[in-house]
Every structure is written in C-alpha cells, then in structure tokens.
BAVEXGU-285520 format. One line per field, with one value per residue (C-alpha): residue number from 1; residue in one letter; x, y, z. Coordinates in Angstrom, 1 decimal. Layout:
% residues N
seq <- [NUM  ...];
type <- [A  ...];
x <- [X  ...];
y <- [Y  ...];
z <- [Z  ...];
END
This chain:
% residues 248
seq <- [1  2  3  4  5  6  7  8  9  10  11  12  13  14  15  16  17  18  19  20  21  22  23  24  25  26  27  28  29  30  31  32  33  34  35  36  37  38  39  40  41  42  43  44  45  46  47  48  49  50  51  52  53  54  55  56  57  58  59  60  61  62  63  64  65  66  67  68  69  70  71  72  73  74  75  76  77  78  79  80  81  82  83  84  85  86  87  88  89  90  91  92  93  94  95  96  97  98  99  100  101  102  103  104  105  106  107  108  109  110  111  112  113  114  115  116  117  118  119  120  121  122  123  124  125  126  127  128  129  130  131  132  133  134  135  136  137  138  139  140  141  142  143  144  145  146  147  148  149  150  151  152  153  154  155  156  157  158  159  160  161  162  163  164  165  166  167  168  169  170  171  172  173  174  175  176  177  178  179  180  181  182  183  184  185  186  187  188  189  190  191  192  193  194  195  196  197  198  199  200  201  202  203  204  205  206  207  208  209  210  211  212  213  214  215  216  217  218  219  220  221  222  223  224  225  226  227  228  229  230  231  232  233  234  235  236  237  238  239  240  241  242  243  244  245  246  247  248];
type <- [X  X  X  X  X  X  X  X  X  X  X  X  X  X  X  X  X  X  X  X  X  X  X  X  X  X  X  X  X  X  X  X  X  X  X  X  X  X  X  X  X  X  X  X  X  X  X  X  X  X  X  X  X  X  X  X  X  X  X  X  X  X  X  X  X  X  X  X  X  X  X  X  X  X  X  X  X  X  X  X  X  X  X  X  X  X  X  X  X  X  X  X  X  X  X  X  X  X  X  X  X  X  X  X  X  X  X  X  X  X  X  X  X  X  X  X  X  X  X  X  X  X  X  X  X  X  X  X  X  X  X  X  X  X  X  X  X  X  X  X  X  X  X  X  X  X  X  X  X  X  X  X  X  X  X  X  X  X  X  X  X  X  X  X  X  X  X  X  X  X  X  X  X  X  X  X  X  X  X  X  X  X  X  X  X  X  X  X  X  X  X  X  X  X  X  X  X  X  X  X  X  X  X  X  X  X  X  X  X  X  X  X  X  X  X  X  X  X  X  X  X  X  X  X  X  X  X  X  X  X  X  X  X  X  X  X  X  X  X  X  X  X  X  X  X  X  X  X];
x <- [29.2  26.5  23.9  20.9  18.8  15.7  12.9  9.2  6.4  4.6  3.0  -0.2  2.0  4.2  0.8  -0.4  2.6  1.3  -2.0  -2.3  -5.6  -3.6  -2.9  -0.4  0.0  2.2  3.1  1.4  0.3  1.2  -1.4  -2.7  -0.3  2.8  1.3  1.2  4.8  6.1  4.1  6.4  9.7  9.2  8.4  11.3  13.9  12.4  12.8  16.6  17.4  19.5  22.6  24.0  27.6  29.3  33.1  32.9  32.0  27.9  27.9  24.5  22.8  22.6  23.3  21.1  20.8  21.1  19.8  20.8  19.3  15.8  15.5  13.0  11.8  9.2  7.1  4.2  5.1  8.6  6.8  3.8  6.7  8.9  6.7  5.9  9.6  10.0  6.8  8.6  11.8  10.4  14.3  15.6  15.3  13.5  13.5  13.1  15.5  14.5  17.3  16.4  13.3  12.4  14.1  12.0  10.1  6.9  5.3  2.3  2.0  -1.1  -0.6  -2.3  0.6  3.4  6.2  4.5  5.9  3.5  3.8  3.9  2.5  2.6  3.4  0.2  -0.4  2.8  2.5  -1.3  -0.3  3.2  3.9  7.0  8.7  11.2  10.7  12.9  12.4  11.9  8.8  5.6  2.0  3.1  4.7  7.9  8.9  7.6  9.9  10.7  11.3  14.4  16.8  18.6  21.7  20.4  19.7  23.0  24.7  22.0  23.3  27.0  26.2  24.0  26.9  29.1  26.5  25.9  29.2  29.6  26.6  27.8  30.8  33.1  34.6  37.4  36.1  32.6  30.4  29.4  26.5  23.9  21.5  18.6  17.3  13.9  14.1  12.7  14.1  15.2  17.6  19.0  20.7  21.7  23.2  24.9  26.6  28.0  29.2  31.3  31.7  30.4  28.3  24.9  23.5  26.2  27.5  29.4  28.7  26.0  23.9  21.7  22.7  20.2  19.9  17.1  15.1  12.2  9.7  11.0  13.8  17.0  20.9  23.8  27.0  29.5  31.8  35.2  38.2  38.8  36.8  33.2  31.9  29.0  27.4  23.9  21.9  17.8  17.3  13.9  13.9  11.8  9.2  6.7  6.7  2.9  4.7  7.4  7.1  9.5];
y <- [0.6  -1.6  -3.1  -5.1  -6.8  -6.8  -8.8  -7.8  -9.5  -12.1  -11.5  -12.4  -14.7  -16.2  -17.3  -18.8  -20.5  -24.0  -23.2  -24.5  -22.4  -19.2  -16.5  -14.6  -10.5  -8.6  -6.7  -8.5  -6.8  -7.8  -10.7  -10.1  -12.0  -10.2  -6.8  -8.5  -9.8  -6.0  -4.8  -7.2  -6.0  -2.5  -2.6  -4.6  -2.2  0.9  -0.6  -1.8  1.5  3.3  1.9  1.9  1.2  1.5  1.3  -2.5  -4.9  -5.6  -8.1  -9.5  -6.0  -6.5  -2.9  -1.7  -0.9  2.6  2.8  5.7  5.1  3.3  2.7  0.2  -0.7  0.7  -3.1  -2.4  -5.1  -4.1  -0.3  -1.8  -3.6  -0.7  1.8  0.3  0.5  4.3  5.6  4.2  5.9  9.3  10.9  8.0  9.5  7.0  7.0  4.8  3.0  1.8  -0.4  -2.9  -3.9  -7.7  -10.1  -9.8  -6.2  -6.0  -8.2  -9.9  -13.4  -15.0  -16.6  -13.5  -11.4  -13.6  -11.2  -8.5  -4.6  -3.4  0.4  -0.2  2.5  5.9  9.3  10.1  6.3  7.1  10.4  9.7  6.5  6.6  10.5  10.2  8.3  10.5  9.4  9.7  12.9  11.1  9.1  10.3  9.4  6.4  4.4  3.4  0.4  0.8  -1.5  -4.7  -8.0  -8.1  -11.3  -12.9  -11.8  -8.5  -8.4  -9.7  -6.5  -4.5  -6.1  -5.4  -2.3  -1.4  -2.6  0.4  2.9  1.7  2.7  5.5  7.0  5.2  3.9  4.4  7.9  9.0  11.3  10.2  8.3  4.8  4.4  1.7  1.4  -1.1  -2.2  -3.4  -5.5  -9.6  -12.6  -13.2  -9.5  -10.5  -14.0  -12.2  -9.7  -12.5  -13.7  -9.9  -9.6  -13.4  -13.1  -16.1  -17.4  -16.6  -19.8  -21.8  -24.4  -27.4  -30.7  -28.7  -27.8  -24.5  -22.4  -20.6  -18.5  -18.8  -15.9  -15.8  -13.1  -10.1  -11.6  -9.5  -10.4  -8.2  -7.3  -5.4  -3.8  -2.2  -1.2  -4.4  -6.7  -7.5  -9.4  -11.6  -10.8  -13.1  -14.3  -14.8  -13.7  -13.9  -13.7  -10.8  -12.9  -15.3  -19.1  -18.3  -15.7  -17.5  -17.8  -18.3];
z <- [7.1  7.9  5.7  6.8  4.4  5.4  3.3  2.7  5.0  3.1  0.0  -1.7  -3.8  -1.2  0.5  -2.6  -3.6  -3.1  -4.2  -8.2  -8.8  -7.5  -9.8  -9.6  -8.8  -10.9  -7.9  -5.2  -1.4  1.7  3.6  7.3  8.4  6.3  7.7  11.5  10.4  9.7  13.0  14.7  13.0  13.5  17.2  17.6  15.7  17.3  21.0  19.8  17.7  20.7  20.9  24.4  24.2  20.7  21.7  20.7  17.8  18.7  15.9  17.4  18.0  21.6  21.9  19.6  15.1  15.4  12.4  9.9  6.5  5.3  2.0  -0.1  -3.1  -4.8  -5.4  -2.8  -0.6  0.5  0.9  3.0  5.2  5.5  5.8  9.6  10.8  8.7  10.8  14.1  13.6  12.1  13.3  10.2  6.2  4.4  0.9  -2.4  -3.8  -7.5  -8.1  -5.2  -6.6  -7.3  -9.8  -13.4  -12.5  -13.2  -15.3  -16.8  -15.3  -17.1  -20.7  -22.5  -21.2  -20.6  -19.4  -20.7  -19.3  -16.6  -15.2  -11.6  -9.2  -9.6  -7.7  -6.3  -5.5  -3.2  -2.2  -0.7  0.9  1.7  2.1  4.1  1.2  -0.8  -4.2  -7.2  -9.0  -12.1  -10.8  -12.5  -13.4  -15.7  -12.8  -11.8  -13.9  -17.2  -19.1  -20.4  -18.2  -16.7  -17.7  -14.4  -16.2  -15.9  -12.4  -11.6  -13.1  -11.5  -8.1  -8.7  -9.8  -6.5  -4.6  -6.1  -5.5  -1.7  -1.2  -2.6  -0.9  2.6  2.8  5.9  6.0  8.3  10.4  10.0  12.0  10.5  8.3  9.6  6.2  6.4  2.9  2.5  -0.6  -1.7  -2.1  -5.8  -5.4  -2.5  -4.3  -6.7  -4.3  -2.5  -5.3  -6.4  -2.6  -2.9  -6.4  -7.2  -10.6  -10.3  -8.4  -9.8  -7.3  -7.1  -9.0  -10.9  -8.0  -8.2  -4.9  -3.5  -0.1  1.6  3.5  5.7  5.4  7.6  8.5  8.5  7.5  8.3  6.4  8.1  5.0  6.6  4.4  2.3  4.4  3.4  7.2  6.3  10.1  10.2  8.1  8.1  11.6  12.1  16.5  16.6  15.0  16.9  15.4  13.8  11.7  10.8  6.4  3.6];
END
C-alpha cells in the first residue's frame, strides 16, 4: 500500500495566524489562494494519475500516483481541497473519512465558549455541495462532530487506531493489486499520525524539545507500508505548487 498525506489548502485561520485582531473559525474555509492552491494540486495529480511503467519502485512518482482511494475529512477545508482532485479523477471513489479530522474537533474559540462542542456540517450541507462525497451512514441533520473537545491524548489513540483500520481496509493482498490511498487531512492529525507510525511520544524529543513536523498547505508526503516495513517515502512535497502559493 501506498498512503499520501495530503494537507488542506490554506485556511481562513492559517491566513490570520499572525494577525492578533483575527478571530478564529471553528471550522474555517479555504482563502483564494488555498482554493487556487487545490486548483494547482489537482491538475497536477490528474496529469500524473496514469502510471506508465509499474514493474519498478517509482518512489518519486515519476511514473505516475495511480491513485485508487480519496478519502477526507469532513472539516470544510480538507473537503473544499479534495473535492478539486475527486472531480478530476471521477474513475477514483471518494469518500469521508471521520476519523482524520483536525486535532481538538470542532470547537468554540472565543472566551464565551471556550472549547465548547460545536455540530459541524450536516448531510444536506454535503449532499448539495459536495454530492460525489460518500458520507457515513450515520451523518444526519445535527452534524458530524457533535461532541466534546478532543484531548491530544485522545487524538493520539485516534491516530493509532486509524493506522489499524487503514490497513485493514488496504493493506497489501496477495493476489491483489496495490492500494494507492490519498488522505486529505490538516496539520495537527498528521503529527500525531507521525508519531503512531515511529512509535514515538507524542512530540516528545530529545533534551525536552517539542518535535513537530512541519507541512505546507497542499503539500503531499508518501509512506510506502510493505509486509513489516513502514517506508517513510517524502515528506512536504509541495513541487506542484508555484512559489506565490507556497503557505504553512
């Protein structure tokens, strides 16, 4: 199998980051430029999606992504972003995957409702935006999240535990042709993601230093996972991307 990590374009609140009068969105859109970001990304993995010689180990997709499964989160922004590449490569299934959402969930971020649950979107907010998305058949009218703030410790056993799913739904199969599964996801999952893969404490490193990896917005990491071998491939390529629309 093959898994590429593929973060969101940039967000209202990545763009206001440095801004101190900023507020932030509970569940923030994509800017222009996050949208013009996403343009960018799906061209480029629609014109690489044939592969043209898969006898050897492509481990820079020279020879394409053929691409098998697209899945996102259900946060707006990593929907927005993957919704471009989905609608490129119709021939892909592209579906929601809950349990890749953001660090925290959805929450209130002012000081009247500090951490506060928030619903998220609904069905129909999907279904009349997104219609392509297969949705979980538990989604309704009361939106996806729904429930209290997730802990860090929290999201670091959702992580492991997304790591045992993933390969149970695509894991190499003999007899079966490889699985190539792009995940459109954020920043915050995809440390703690890191450190289920390694093993390692959440952000613990040496001489008391917080780790953290960083990711540009749209940029994609591989992970080649073979028998017993877990292939850290690339990280944070962000090539397809003119220098303008390079963001963290």
């Amino acid at each position: 199998m093959e898994l590429y990590f593929i973060r969101h374009g940039q967000s209202q609140n990545n763009a206001g980051w440095d801004n101190p009068e900023y507020k932030e969105n509970p569940d923030p859109a994509l800017t222009d430029i996050g949208m013009e970001q996403a343009r960018h990304l799906a061209i480029f993995l629609e014109k690489n999606q044939p592969i043209t010689n898969g006898n050897n180990w492509d481990f820079q997709n020279r020879r394409g992504f053929g691409l098998t499964h697209i899945y996102t989160s259900l946060m707006q922004r990593a929907v927005h972003t993957a919704a471009f590449t989905a609608r490129g490569l119709p021939q892909v299934g592209f579906a929601a995957w809950k349990e890749i959402h953001e660090s925290g969930g959805i929450y209130g971020r002012d000081d009247e409702s500090k951490l506060m649950a928030l619903p998220g979107k609904s069905r129909s907010y999907f279904d009349q935006n997104f219609p392509e998305l297969i949705l979980p058949e538990g989604l309704n009218e009361t939106g996806w999240w729904n429930r209290p703030f997730e802990t860090e410790e929290e999201c670091q056993e959702r992580a492991k535990q997304f790591l045992a799913d993933l390969l149970t739904r695509h894991g190499d199969r003999k007899g079966q042709p490889d699985h190539r599964v792009a995940i459109f996801s954020h920043g915050g999952f995809f440390i703690h993601l890191m450190c289920a893969m390694l093993n390692i404490p959440w952000r613990q490193a040496f001489n008391g230093f917080k780790s953290w990896f960083l990711l540009s917005n749209c940029s994609i990491s591989r992970f080649d996972i073979r028998g017993e071998d877990m292939v850290i491939t690339y990280m944070n390529r962000t090539d397809h991307l003119p220098d303008h629309l390079i963001t963290g």
